[in-house]
SERO-4910 file (N, C-alpha, C, O; in steps of 0.05 Angstrom, whole numbers):
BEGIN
 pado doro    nc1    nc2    nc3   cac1   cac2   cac3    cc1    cc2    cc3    oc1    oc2    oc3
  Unk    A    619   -164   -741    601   -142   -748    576   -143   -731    562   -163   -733
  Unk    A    570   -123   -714    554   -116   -694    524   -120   -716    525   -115   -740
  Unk    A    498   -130   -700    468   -119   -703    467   -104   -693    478   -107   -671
  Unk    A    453    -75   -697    431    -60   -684    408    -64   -689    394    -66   -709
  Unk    A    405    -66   -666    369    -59   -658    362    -42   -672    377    -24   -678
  Unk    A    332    -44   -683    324    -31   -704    302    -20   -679    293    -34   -661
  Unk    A    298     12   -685    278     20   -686    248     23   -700    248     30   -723
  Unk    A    224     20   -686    199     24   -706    194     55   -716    190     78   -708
  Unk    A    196     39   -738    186     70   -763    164     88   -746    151     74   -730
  Unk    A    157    116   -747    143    123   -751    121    128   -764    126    127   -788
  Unk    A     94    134   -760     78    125   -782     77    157   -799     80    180   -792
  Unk    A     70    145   -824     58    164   -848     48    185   -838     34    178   -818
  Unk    A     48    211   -842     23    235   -830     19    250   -855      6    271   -856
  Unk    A     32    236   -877      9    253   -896     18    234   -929     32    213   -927
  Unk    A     10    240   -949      9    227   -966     33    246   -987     36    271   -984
  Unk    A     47    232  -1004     72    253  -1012     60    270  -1031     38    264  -1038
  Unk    A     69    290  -1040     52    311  -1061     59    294  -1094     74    275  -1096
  Unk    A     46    304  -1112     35    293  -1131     73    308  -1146     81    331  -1145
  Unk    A     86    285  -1157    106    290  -1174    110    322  -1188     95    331  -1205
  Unk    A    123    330  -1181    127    358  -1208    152    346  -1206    166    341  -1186
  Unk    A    155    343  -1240    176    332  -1259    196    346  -1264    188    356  -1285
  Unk    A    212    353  -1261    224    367  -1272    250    360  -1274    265    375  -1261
  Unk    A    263    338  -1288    290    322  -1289    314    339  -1307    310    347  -1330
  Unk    A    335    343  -1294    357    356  -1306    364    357  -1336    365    335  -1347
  Unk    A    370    376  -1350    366    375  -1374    395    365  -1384    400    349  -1402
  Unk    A    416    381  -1365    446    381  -1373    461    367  -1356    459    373  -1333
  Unk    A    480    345  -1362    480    328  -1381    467    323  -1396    446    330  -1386
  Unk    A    459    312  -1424    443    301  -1425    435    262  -1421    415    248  -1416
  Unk    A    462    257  -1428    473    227  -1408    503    222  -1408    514    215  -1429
  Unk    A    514    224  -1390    537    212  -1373    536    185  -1383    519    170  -1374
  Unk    A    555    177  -1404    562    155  -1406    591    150  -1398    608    165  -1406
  Unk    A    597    121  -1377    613    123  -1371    639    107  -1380    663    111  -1378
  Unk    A    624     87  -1390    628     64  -1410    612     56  -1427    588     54  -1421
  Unk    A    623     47  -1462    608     34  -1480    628     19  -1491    652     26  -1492
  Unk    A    615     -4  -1501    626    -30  -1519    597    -37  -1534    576    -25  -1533
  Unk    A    604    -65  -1550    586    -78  -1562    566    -77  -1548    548    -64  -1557
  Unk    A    560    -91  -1522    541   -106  -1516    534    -84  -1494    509    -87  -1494
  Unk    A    538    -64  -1477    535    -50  -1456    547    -25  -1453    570    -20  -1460
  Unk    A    521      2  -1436    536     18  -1432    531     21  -1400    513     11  -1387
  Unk    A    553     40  -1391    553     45  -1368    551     69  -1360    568     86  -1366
  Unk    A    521     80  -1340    522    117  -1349    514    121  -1313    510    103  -1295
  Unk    A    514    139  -1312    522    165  -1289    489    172  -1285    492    196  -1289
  Unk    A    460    170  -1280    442    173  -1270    456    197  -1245    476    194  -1232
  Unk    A    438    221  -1245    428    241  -1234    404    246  -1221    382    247  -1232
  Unk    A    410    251  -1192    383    253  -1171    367    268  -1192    377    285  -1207
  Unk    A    340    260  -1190    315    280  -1199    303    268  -1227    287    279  -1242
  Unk    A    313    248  -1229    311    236  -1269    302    209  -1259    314    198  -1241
  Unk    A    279    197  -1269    269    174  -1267    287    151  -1285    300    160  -1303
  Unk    A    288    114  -1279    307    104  -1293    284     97  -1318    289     97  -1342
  Unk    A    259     93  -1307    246     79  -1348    219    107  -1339    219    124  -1321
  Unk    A    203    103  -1358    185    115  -1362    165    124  -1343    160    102  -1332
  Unk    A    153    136  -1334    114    144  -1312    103    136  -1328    110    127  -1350
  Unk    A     79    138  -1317     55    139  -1327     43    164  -1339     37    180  -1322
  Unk    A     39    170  -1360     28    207  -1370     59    210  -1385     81    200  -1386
  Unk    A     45    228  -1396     68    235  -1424     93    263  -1413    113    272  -1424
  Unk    A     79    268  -1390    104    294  -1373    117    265  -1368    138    270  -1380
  Unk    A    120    243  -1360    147    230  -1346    158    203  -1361    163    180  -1355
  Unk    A    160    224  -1392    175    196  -1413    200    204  -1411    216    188  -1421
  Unk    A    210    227  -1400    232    227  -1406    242    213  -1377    231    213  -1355
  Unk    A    271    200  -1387    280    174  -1369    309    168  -1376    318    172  -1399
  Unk    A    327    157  -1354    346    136  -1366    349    126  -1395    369    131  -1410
  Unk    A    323    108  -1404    315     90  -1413    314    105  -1436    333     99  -1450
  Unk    A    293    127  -1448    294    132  -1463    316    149  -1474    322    146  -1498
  Unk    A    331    170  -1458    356    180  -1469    374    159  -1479    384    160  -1501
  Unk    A    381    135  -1457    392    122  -1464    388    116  -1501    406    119  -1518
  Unk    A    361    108  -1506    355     84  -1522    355    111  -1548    357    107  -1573
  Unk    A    353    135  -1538    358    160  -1570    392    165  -1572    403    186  -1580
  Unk    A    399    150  -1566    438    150  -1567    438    121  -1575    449    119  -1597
  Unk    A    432    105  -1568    435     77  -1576    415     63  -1572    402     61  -1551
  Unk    A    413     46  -1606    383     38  -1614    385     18  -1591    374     28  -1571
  Unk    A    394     -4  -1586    392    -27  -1572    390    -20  -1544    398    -37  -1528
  Unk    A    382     -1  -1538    394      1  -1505    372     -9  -1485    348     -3  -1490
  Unk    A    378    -26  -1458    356    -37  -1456    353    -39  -1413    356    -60  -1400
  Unk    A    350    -22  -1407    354    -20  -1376    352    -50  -1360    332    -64  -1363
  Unk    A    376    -56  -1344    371    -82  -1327    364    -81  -1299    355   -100  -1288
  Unk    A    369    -59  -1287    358    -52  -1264    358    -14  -1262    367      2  -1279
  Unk    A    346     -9  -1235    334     12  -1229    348     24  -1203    357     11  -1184
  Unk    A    349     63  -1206    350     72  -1185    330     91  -1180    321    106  -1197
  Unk    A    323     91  -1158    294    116  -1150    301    139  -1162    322    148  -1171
  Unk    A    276    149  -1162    280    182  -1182    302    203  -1159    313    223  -1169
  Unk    A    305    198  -1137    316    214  -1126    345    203  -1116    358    214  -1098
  Unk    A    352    181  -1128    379    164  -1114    393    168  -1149    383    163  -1171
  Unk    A    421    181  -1144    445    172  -1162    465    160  -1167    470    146  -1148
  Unk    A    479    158  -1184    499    131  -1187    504    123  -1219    502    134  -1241
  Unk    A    509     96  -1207    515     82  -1237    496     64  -1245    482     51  -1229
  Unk    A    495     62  -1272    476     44  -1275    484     33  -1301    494     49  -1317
  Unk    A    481      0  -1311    487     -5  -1335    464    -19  -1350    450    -34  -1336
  Unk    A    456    -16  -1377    442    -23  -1394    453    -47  -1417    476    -46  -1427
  Unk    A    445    -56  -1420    450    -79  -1441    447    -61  -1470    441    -37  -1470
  Unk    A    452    -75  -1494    460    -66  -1517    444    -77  -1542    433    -69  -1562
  Unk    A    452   -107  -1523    436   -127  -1545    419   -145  -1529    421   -141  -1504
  Unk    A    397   -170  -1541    382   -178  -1530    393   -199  -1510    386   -203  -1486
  Unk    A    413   -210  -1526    437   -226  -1501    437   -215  -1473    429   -220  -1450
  Unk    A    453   -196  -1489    471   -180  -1459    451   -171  -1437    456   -172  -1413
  Unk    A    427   -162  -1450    407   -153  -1434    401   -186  -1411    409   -189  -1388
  Unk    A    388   -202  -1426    386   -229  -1420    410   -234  -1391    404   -235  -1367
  Unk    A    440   -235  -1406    455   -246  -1382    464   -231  -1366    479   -240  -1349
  Unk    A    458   -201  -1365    461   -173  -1346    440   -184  -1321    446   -188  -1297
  Unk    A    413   -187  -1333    393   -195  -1318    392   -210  -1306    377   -207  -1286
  Unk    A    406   -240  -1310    402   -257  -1295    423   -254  -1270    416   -260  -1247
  Unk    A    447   -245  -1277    456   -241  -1260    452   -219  -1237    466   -221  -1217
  Unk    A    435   -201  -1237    415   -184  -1216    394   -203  -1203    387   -203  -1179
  Unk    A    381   -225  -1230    361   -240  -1207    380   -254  -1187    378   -245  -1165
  Unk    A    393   -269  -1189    417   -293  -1185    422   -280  -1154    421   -294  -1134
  Unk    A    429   -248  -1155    437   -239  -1138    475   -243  -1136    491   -252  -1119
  Unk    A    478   -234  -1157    508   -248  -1171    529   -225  -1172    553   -227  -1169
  Unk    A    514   -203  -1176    532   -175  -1178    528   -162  -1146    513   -169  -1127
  Unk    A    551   -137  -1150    558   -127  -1111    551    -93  -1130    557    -82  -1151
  Unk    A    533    -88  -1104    534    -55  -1108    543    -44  -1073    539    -54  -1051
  Unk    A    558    -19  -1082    560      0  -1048    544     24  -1061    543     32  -1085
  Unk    A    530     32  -1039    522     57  -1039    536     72  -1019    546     64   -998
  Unk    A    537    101  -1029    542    123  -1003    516    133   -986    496    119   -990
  Unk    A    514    146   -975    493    161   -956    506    172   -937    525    165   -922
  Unk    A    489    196   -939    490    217   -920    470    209   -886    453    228   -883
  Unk    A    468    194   -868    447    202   -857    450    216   -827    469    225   -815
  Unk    A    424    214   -820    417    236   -795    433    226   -771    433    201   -769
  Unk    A    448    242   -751    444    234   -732    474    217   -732    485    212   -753
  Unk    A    487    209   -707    501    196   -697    506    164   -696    506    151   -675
  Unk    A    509    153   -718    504    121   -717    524     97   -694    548     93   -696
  Unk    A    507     85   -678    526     75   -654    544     54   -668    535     38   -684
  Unk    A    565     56   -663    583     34   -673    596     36   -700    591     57   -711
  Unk    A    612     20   -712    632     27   -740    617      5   -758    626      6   -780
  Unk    A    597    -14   -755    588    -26   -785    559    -43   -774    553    -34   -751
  Unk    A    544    -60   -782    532    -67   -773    512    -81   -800    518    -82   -824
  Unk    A    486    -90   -788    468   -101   -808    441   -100   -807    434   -119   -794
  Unk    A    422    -89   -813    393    -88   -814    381   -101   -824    383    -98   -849
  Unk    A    363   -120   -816    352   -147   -831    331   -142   -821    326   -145   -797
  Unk    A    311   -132   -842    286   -124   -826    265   -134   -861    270   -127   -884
  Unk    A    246   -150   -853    222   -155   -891    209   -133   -890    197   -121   -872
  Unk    A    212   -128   -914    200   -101   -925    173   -108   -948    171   -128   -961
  Unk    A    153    -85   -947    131    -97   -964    119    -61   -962    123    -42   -948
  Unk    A     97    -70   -993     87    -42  -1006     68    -37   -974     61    -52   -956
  Unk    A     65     -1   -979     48      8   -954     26     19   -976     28     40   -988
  Unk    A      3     -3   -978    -19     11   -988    -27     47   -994    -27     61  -1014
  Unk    A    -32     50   -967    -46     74   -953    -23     94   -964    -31    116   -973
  Unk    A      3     89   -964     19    108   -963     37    105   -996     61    109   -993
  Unk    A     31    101  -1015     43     92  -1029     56    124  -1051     42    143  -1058
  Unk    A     86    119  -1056     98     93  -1063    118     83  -1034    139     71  -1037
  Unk    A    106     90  -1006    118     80   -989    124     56   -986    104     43   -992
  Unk    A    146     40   -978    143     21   -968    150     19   -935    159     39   -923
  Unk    A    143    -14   -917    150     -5   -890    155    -30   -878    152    -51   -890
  Unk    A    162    -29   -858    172    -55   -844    152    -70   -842    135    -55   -833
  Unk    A    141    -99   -848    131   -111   -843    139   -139   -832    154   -154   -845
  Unk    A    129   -149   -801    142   -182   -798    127   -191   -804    128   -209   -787
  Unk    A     98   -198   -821     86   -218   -819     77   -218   -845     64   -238   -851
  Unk    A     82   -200   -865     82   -205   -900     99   -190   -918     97   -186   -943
  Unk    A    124   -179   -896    147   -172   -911    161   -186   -925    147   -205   -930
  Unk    A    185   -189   -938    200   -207   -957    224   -195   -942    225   -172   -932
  Unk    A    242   -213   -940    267   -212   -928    281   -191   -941    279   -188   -966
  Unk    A    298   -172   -925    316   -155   -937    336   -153   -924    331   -160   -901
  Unk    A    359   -146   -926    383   -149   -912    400   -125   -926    404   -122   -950
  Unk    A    411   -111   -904    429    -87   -917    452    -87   -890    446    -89   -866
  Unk    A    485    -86   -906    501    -83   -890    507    -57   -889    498    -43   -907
  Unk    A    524    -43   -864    521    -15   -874    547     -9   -851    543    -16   -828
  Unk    A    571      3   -858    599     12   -846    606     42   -847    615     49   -868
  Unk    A    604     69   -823    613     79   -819    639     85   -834    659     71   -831
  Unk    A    639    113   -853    660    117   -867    672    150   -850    696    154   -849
  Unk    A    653    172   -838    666    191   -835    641    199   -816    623    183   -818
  Unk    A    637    223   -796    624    222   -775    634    260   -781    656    270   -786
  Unk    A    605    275   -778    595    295   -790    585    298   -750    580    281   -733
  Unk    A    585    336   -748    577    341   -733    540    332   -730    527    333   -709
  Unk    A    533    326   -748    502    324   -752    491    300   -763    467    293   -762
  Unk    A    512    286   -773    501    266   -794    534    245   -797    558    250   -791
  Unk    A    523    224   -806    537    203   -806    546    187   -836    531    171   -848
  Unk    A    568    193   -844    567    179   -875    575    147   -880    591    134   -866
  Unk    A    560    137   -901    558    101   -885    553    100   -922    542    114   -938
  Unk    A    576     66   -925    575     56   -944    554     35   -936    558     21   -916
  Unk    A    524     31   -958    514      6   -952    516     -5   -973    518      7   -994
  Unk    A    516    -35   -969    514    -59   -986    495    -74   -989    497    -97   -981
  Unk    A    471    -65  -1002    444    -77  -1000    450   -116  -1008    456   -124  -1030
  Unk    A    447   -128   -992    440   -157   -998    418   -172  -1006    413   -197  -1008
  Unk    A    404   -149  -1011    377   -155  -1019    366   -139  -1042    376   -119  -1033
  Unk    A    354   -131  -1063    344   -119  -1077    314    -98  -1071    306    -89  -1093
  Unk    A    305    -93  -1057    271    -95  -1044    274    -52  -1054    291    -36  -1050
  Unk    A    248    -51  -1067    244    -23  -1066    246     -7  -1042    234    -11  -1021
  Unk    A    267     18  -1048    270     38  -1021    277     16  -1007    261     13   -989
  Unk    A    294     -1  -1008    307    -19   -980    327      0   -967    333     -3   -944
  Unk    A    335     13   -977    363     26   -963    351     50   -942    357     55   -918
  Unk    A    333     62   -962    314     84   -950    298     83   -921    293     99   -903
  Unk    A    294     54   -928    275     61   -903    278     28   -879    265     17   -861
  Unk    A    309     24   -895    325      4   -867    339     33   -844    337     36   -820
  Unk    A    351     46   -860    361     76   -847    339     82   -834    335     81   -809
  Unk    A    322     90   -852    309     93   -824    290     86   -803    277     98   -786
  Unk    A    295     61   -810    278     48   -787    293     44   -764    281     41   -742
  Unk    A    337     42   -765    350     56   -750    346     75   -730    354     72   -707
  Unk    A    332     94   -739    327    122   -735    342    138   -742    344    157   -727
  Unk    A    356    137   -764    382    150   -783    368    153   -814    378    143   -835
  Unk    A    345    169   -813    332    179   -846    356    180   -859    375    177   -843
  Unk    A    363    183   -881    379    191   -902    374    217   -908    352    220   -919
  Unk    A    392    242   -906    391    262   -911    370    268   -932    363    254   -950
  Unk    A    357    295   -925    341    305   -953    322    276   -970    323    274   -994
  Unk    A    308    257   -955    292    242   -967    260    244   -960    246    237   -941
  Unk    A    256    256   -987    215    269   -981    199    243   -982    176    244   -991
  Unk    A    209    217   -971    182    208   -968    196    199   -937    178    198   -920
  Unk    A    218    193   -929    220    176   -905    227    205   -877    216    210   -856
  Unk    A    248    218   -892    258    239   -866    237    265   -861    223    280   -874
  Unk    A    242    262   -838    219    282   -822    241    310   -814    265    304   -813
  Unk    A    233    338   -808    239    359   -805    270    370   -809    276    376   -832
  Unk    A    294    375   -786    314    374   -798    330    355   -810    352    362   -819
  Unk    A    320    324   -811    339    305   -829    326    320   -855    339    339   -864
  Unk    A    303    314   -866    298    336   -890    305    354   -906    307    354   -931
  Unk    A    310    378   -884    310    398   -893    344    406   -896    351    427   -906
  Unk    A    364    384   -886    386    379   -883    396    380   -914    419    386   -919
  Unk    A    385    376   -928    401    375   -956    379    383   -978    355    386   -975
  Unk    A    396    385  -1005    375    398  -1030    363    375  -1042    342    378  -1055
  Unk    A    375    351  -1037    367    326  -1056    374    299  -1029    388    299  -1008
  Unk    A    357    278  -1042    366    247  -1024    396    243  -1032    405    236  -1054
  Unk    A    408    248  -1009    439    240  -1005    441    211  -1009    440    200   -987
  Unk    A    444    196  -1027    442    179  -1038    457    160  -1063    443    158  -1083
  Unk    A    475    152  -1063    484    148  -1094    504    118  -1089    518    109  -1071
  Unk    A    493    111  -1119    502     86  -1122    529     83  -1128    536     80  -1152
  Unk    A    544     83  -1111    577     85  -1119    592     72  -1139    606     81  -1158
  Unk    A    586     38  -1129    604     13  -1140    588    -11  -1157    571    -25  -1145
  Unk    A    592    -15  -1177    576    -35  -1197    586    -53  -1209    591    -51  -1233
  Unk    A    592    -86  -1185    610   -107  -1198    596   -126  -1217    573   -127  -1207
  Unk    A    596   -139  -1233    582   -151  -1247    606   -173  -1267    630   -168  -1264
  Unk    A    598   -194  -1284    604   -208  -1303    604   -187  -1327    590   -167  -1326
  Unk    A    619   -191  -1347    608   -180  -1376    591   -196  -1383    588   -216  -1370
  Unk    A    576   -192  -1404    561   -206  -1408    570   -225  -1434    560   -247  -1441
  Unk    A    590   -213  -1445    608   -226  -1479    622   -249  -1468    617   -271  -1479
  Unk    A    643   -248  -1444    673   -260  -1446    667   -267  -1413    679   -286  -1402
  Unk    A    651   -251  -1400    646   -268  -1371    668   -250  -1354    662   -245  -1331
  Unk    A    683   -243  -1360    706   -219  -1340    688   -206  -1320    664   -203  -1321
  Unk    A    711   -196  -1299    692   -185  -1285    701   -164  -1278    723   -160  -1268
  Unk    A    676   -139  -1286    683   -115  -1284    678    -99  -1256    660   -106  -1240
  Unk    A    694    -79  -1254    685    -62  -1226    684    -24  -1243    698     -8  -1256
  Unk    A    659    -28  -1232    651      4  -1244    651     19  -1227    640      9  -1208
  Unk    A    660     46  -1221    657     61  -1201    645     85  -1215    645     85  -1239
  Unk    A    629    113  -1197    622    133  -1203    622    148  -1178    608    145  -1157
  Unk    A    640    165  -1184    641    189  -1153    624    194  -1136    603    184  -1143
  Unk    A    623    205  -1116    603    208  -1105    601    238  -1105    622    249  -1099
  Unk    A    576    256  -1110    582    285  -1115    569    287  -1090    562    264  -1093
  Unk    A    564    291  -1079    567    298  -1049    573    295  -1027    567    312  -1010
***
């Protein structure tokens, strides 16, 4: 599996506009699996996974989740504008050994993506440390000298007159890692308002984005489950 050379990001030219909320009403949650200890639900571009700050952005994952089922308890996160699967714990356990196994780095996710542009070659790896961008926040950006290691594999699935569709495999956890390893490529991710600039942008209605595949332990009996959720675009 080939490296590419990573290109340098472009810098920030403006600061992103102030949230207008407005998260899908219908569904109201995609559950895709439930048992005792865990459910497994379907997250929708435009819906935050836990709560904002201010009382317009309580509604969430987290809390739909937790008004369907008392115990419900989020173990990890997808950006307000990335969809997929996501699973929640049930009980304080499950929550407990869901989690550790995300810190551990123990469970496999694929993502899909849409992105810009012609990607050279059929798979490859971007290993670039990523760290918060003050000035530009909630940007983050390449940093070598107080980034934290991030690592994303990423394989050519289908090749678009305009755009390139690529399963990645983040090996790393790091906020917007996928976001803005693409595009430090120079391959934005379709339709993404904080990283893609003019027609990668304006290329789609939402961040082409979604969390496809979600392997994990149970958290009861230790089995190991493989969750999938379509990709709608």
């Amino acid at each position: 599996m080939a490296r590419q050379t990573p290109q340098p990001m472009p810098p920030a030219e403006r600061q992103p506009p102030e949230l207008d909320y407005a998260p899908p009403r219908e569904p109201f949650l995609t559950v895709l699996h439930a048992d005792d200890h865990l459910i497994l639900v379907s997250k929708p571009s435009g819906i935050l996974s836990v709560p904002g700050r201010g009382d317009h952005l309580q509604d969430c994952i987290a809390t739909r989740a937790r008004s369907l089922y008392a115990g419900a308890r989020i173990v990890h996160r997808l950006d307000l504008d990335t969809s997929g699967i996501m699973v929640l714990g049930l009980t304080a356990e499950a929550h407990r050994v869901l989690s550790m196994q995300f810190e551990a780095r123990k469970t496999r996710k694929r993502y899909l993506a849409r992105v810009w542009g012609q990607v050279a070659g059929e798979s490859g790896q971007v290993d670039l440390p990523l760290a918060f961008d003050p000035p530009n926040r909630p940007r983050q950006k390449v940093d070598h000298a107080a980034g934290r290691p991030s690592q994303t594999d990423w394989q050519v699935i289908a090749r678009e007159a305009e755009a390139t569709r690529l399963a990645l495999t983040p090996l790393t956890g790091r906020s917007h890692q996928l976001r803005v390893h693409m595009c430090a490529l120079g391959h934005p991710i379709l339709g993404d308002p904080l990283y893609a600039e003019g027609p990668a942008r304006s290329a789609a209605g939402r961040l082409q984005l979604h969390s496809e595949y979600l392997g994990f332990h149970h958290p009861a009996d230790g089995r190991w489950i493989d969750a999938e959720d379509p990709c709608p675009f």
